[in-house]
mmCIF file as gemmi writes it, N, C-alpha and C atoms, coordinates in Angstrom:
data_model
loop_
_atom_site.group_PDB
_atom_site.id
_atom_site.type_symbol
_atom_site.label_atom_id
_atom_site.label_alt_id
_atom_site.label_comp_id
_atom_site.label_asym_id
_atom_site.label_entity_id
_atom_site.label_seq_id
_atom_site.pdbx_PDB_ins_code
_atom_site.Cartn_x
_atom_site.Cartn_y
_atom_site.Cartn_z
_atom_site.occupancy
_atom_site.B_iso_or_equiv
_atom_site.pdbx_formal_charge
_atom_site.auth_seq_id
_atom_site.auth_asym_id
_atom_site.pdbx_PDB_model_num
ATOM 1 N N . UNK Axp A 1 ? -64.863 138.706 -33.152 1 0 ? 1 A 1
ATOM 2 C CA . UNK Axp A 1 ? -63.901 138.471 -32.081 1 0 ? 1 A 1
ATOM 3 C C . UNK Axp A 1 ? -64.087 139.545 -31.021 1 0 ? 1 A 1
ATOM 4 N N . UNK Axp A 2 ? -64.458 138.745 -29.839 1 0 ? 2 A 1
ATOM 5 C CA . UNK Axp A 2 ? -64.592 139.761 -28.66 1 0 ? 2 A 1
ATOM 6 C C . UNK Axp A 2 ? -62.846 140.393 -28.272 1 0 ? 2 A 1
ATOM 7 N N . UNK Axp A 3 ? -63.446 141.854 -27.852 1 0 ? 3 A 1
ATOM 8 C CA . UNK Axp A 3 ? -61.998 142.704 -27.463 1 0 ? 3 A 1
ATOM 9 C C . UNK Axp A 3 ? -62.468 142.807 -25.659 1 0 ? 3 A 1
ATOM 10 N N . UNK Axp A 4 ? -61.084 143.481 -25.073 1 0 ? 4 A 1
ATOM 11 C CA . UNK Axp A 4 ? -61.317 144.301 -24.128 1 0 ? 4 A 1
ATOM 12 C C . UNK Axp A 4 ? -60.469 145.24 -23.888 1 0 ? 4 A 1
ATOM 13 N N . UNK Axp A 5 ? -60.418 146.201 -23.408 1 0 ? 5 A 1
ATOM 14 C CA . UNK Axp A 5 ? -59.694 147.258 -23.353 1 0 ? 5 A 1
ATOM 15 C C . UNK Axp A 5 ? -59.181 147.795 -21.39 1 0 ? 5 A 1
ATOM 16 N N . UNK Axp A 6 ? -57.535 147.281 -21.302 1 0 ? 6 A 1
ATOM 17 C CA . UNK Axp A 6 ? -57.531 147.874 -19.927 1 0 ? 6 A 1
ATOM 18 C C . UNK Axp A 6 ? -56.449 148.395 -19.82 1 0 ? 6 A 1
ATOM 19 N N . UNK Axp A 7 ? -56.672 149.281 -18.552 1 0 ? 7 A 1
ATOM 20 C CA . UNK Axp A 7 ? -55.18 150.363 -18.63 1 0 ? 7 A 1
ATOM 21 C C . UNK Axp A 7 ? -54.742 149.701 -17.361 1 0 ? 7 A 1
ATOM 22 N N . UNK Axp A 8 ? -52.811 149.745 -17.665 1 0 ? 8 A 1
ATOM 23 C CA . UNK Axp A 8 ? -52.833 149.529 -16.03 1 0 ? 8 A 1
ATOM 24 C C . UNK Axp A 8 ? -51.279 150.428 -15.909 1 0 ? 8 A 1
ATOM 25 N N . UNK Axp A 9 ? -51.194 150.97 -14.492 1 0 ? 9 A 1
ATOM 26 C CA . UNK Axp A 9 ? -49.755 151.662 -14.576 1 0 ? 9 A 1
ATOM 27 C C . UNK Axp A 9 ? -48.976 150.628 -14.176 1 0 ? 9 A 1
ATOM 28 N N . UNK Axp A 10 ? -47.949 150.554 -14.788 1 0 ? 10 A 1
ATOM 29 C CA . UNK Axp A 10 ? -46.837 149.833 -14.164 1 0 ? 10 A 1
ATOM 30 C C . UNK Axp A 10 ? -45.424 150.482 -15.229 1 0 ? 10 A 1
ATOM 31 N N . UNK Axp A 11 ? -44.609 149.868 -13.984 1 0 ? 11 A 1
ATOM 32 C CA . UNK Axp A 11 ? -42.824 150.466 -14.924 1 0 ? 11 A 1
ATOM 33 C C . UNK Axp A 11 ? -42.72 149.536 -15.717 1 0 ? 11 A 1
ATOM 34 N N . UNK Axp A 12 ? -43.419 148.64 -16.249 1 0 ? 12 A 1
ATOM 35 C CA . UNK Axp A 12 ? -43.093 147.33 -16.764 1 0 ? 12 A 1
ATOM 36 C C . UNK Axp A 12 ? -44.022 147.719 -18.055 1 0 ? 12 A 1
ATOM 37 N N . UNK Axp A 13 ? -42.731 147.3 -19.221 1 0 ? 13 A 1
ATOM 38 C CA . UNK Axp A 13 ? -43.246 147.59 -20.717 1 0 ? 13 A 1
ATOM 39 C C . UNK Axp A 13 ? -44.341 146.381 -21.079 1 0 ? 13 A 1
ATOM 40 N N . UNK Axp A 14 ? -45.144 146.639 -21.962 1 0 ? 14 A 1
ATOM 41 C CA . UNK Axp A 14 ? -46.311 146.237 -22.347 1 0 ? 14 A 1
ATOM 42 C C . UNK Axp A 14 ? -46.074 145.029 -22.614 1 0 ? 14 A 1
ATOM 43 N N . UNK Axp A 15 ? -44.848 144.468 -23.524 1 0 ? 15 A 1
ATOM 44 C CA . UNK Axp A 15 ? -44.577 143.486 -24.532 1 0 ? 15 A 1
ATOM 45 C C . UNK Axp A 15 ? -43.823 142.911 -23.135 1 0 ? 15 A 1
ATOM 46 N N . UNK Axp A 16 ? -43.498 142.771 -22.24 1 0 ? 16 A 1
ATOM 47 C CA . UNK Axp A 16 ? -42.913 142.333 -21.266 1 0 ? 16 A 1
ATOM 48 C C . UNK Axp A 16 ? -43.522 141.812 -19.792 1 0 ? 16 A 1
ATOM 49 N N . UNK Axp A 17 ? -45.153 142.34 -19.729 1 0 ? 17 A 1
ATOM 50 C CA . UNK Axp A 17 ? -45.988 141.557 -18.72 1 0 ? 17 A 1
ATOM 51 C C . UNK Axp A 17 ? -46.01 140.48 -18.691 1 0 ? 17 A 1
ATOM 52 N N . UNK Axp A 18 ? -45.761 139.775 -17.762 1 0 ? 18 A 1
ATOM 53 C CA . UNK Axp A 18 ? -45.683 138.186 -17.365 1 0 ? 18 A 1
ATOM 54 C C . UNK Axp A 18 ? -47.262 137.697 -17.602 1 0 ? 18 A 1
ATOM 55 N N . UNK Axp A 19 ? -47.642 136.492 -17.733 1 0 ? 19 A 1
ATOM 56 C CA . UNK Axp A 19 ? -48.36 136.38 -18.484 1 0 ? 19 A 1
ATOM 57 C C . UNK Axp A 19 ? -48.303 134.891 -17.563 1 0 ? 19 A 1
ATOM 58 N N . UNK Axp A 20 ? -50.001 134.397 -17.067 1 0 ? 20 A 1
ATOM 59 C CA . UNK Axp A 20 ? -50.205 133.05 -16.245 1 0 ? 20 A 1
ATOM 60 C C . UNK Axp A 20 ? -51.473 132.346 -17.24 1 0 ? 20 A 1
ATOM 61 N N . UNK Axp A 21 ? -51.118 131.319 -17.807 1 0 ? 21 A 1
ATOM 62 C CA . UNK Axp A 21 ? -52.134 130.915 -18.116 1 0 ? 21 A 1
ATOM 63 C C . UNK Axp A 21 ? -52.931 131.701 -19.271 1 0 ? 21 A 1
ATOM 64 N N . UNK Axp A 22 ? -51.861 132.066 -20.181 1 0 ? 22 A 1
ATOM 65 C CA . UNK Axp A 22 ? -52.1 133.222 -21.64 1 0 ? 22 A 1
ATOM 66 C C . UNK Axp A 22 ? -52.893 134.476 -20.982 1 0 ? 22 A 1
ATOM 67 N N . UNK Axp A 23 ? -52.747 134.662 -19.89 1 0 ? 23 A 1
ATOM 68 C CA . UNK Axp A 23 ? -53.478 136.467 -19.855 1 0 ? 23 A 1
ATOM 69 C C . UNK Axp A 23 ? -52.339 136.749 -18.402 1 0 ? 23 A 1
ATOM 70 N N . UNK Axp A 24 ? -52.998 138.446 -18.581 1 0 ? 24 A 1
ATOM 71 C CA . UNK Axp A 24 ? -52.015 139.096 -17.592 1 0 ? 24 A 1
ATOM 72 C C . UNK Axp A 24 ? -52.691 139.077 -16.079 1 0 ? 24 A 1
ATOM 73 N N . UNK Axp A 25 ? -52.219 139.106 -15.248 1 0 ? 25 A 1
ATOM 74 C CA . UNK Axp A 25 ? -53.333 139.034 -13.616 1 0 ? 25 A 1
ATOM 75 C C . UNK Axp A 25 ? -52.895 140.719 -13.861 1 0 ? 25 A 1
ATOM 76 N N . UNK Axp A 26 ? -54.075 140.966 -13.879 1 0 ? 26 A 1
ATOM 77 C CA . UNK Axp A 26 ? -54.241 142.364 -13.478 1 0 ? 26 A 1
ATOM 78 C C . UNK Axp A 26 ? -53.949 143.048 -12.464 1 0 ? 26 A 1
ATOM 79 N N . UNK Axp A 27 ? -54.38 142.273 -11.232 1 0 ? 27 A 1
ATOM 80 C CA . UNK Axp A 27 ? -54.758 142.604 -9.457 1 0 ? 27 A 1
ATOM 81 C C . UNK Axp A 27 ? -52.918 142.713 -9.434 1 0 ? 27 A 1
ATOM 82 N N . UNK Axp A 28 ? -51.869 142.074 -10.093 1 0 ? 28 A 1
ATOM 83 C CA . UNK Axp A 28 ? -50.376 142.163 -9.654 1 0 ? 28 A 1
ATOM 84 C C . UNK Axp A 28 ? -49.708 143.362 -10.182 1 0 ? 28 A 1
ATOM 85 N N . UNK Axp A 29 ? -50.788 144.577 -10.849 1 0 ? 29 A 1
ATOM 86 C CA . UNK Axp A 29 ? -50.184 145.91 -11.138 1 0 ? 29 A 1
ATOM 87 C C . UNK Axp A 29 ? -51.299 146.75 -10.569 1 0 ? 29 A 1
ATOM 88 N N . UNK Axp A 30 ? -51.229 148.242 -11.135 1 0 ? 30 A 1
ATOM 89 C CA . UNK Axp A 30 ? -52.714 148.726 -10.87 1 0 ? 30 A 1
ATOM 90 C C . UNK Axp A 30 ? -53.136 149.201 -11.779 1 0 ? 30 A 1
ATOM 91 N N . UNK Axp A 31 ? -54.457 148.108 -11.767 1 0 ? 31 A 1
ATOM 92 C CA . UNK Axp A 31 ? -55.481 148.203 -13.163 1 0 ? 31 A 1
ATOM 93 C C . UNK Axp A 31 ? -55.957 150.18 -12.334 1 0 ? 31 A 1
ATOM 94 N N . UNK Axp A 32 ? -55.966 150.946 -13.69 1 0 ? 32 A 1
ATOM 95 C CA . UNK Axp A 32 ? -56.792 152.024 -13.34 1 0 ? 32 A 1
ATOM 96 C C . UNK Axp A 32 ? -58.355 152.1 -14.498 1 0 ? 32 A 1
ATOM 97 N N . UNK Axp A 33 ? -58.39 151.269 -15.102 1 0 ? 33 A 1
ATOM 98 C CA . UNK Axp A 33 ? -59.834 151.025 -15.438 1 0 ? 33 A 1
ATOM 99 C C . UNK Axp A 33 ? -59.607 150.658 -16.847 1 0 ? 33 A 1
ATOM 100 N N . UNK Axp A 34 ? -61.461 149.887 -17.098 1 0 ? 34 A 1
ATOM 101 C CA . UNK Axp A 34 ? -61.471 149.112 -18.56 1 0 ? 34 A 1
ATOM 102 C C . UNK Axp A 34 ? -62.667 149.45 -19.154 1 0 ? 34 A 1
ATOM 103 N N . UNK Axp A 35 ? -62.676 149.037 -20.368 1 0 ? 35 A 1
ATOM 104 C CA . UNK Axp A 35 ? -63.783 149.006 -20.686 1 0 ? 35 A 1
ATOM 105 C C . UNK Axp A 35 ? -64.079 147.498 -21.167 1 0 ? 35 A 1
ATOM 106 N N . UNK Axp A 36 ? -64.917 146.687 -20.586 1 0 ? 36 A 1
ATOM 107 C CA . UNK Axp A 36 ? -65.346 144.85 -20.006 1 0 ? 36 A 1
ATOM 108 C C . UNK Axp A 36 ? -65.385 144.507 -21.576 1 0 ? 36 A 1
ATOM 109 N N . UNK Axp A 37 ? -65.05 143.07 -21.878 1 0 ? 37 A 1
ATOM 110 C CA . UNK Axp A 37 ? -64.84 142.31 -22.742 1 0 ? 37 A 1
ATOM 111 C C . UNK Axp A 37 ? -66.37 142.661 -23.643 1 0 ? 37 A 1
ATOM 112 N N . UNK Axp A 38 ? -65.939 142.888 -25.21 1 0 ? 38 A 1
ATOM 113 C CA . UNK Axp A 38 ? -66.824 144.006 -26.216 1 0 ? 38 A 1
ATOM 114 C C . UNK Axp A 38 ? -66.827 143.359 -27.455 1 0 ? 38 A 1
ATOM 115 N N . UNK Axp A 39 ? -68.037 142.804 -27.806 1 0 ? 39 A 1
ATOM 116 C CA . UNK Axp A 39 ? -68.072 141.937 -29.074 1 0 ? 39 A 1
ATOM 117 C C . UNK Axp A 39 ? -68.018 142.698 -30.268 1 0 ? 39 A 1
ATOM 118 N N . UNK Axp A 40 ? -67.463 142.711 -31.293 1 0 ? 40 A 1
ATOM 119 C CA . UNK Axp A 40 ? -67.458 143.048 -32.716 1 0 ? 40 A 1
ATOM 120 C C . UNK Axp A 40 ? -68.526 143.856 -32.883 1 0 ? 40 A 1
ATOM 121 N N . UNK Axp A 41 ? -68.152 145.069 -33.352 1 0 ? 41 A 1
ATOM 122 C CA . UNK Axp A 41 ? -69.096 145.919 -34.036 1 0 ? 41 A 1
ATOM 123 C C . UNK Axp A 41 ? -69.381 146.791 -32.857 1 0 ? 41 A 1
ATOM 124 N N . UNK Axp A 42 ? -69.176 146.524 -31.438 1 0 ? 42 A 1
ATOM 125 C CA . UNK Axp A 42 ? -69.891 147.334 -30.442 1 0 ? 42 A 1
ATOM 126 C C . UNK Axp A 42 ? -69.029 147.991 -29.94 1 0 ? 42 A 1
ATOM 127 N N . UNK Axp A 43 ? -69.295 149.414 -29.092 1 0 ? 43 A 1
ATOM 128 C CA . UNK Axp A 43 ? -68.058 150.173 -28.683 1 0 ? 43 A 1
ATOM 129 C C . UNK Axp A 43 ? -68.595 150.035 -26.952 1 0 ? 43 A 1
ATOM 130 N N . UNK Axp A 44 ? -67.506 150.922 -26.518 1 0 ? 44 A 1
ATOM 131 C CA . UNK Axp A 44 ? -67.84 150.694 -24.822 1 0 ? 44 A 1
ATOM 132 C C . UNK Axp A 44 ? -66.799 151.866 -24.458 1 0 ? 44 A 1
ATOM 133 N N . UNK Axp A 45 ? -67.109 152.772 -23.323 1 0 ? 45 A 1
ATOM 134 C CA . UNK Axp A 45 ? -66.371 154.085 -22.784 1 0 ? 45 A 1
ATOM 135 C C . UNK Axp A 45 ? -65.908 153.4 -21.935 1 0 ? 45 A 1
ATOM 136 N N . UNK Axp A 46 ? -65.01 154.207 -21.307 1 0 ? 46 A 1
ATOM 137 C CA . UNK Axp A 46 ? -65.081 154.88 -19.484 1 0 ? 46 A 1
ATOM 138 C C . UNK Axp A 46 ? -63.794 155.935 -19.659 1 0 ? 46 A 1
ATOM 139 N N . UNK Axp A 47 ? -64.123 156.691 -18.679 1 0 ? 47 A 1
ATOM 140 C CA . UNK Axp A 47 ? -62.852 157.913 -18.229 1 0 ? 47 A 1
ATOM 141 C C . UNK Axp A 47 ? -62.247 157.652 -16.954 1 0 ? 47 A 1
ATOM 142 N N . UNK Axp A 48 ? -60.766 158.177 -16.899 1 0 ? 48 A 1
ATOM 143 C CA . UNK Axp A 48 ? -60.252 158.357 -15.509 1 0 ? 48 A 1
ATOM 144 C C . UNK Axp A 48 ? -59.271 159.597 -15.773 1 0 ? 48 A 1
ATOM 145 N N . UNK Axp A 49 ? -58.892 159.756 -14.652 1 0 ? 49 A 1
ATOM 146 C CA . UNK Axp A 49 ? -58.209 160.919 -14.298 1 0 ? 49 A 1
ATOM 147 C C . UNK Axp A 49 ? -56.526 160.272 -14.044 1 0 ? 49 A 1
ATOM 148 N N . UNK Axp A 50 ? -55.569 160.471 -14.933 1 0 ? 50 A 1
ATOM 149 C CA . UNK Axp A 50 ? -54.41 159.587 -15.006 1 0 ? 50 A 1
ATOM 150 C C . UNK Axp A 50 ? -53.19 160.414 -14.467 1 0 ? 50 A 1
ATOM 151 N N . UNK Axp A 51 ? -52.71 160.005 -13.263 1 0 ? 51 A 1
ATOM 152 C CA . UNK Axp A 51 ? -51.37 160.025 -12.545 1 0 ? 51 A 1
ATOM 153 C C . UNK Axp A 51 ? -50.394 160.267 -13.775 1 0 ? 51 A 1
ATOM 154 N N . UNK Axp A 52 ? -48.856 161.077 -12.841 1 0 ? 52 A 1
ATOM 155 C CA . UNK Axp A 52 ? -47.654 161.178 -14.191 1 0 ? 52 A 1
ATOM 156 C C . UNK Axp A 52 ? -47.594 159.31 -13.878 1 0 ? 52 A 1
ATOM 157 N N . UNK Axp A 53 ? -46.924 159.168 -15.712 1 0 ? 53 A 1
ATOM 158 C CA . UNK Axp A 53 ? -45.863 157.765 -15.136 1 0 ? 53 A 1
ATOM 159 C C . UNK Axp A 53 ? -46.201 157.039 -16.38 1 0 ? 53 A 1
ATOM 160 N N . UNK Axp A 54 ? -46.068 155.752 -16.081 1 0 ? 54 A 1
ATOM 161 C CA . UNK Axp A 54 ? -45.514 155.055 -17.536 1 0 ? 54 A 1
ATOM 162 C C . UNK Axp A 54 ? -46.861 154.244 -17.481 1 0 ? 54 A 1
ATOM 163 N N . UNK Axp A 55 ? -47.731 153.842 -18.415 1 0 ? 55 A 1
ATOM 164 C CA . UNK Axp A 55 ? -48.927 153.115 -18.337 1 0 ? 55 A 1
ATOM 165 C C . UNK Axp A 55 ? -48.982 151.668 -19.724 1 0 ? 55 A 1
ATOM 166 N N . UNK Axp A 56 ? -48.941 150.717 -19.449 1 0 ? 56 A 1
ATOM 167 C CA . UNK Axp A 56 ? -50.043 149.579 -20.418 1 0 ? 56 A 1
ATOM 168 C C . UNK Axp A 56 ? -51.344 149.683 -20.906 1 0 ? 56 A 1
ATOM 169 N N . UNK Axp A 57 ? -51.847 149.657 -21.879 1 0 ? 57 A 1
ATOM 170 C CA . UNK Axp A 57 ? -52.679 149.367 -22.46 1 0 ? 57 A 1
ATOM 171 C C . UNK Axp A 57 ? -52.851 147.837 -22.774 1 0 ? 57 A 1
ATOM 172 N N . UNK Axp A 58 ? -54.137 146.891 -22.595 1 0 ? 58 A 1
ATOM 173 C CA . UNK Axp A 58 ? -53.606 145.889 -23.105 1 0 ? 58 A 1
ATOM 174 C C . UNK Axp A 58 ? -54.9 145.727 -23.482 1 0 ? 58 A 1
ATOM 175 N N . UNK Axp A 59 ? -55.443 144.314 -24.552 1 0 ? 59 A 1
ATOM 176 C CA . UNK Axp A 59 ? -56.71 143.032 -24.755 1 0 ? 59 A 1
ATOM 177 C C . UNK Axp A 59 ? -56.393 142.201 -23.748 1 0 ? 59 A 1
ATOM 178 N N . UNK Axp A 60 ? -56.498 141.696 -22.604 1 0 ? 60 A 1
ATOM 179 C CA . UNK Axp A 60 ? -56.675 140.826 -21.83 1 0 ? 60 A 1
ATOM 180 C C . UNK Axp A 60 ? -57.212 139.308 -21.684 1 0 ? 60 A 1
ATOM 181 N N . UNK Axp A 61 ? -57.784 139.625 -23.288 1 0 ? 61 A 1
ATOM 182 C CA . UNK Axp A 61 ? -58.453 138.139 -23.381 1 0 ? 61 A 1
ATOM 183 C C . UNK Axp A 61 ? -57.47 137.142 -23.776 1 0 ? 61 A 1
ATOM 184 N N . UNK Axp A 62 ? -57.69 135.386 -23.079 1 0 ? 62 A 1
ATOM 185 C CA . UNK Axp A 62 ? -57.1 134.852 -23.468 1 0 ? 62 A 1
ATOM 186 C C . UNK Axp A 62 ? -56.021 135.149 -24.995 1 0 ? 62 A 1
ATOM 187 N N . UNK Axp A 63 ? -55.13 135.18 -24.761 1 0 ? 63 A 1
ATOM 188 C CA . UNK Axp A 63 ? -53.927 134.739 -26.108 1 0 ? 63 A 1
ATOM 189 C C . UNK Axp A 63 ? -53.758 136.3 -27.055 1 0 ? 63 A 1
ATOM 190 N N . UNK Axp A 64 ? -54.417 137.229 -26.602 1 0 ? 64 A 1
ATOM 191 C CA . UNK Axp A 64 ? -54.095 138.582 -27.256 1 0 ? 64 A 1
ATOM 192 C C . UNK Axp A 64 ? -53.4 139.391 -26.789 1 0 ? 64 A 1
ATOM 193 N N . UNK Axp A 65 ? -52.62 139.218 -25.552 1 0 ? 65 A 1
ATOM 194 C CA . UNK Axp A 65 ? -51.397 140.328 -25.182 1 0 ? 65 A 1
ATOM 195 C C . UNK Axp A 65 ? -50.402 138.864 -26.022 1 0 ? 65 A 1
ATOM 196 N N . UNK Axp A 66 ? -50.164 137.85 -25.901 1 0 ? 66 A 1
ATOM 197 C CA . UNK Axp A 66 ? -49.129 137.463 -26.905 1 0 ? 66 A 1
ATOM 198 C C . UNK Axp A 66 ? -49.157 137.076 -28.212 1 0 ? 66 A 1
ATOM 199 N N . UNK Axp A 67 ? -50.687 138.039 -28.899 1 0 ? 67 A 1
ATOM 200 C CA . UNK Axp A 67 ? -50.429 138.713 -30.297 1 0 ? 67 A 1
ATOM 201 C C . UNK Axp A 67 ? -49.946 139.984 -30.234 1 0 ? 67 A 1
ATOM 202 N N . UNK Axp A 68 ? -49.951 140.694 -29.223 1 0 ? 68 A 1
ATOM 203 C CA . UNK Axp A 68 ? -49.223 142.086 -29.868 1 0 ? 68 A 1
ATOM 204 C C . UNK Axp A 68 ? -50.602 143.276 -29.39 1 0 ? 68 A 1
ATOM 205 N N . UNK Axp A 69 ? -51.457 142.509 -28.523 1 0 ? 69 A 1
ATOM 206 C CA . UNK Axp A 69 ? -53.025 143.792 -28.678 1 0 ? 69 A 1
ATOM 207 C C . UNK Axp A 69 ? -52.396 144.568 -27.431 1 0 ? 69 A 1
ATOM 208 N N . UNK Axp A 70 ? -51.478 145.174 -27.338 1 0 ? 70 A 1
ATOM 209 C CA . UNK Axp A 70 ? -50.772 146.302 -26.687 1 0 ? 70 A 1
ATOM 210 C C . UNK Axp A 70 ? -50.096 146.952 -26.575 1 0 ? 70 A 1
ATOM 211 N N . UNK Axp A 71 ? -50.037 147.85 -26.058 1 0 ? 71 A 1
ATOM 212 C CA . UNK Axp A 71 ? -49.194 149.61 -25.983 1 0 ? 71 A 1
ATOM 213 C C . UNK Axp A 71 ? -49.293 150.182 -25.104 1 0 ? 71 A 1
ATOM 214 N N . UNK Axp A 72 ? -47.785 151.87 -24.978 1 0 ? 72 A 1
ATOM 215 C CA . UNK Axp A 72 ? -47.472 151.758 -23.599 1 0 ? 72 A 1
ATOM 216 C C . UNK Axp A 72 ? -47.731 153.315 -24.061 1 0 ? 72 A 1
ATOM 217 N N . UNK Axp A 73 ? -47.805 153.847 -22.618 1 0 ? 73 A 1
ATOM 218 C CA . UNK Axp A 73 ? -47.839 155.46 -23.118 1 0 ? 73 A 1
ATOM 219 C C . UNK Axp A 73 ? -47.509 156.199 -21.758 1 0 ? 73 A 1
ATOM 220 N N . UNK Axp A 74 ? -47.03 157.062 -21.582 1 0 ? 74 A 1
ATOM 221 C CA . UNK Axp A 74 ? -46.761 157.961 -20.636 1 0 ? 74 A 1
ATOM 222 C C . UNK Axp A 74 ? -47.495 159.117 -20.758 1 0 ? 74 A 1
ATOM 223 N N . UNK Axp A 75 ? -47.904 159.459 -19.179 1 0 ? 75 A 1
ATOM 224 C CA . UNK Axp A 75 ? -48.338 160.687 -18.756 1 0 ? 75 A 1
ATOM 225 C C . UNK Axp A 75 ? -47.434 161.459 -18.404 1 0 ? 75 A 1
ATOM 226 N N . UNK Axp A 76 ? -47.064 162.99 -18.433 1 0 ? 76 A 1
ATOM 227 C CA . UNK Axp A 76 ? -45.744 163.864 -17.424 1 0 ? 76 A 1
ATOM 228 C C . UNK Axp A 76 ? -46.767 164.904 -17.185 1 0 ? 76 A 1
């Protein structure tokens, strides 16, 4: 099962992103970076430099933010 991994800031809790068509539109918060859809067994980086504030983590792929493939975390 392919994953993906993206961060995005918003005041809006993880389990609570509106959701079009089983995934989240990204472009309607601000994505601050991902690492691109990652098949089983394979890993994938990236770094950023993260603002204070409240952030999402999510899987983006079809039907996995409404299993639960997310979490929220704050920077101060």
């Amino acid at each position: 099962m392919d994953h993906e991994f993206v961060i995005l800031k918003t005041d809006t809790l993880a389990k609570d992103l509106p959701l079009v068509d089983g995934v989240v539109v990204e472009d309607d918060f601000s994505p601050v970076g991902e690492v691109p859809e990652t098949a089983a067994g394979k890993s994938g980086t990236f770094s950023a430099t993260l603002a204070a504030g409240h952030y999402a983590i999510i899987c983006n792929i079809l039907g996995h933010v409404s299993q639960g493939m997310v979490i929220d975390f704050t920077v101060n």
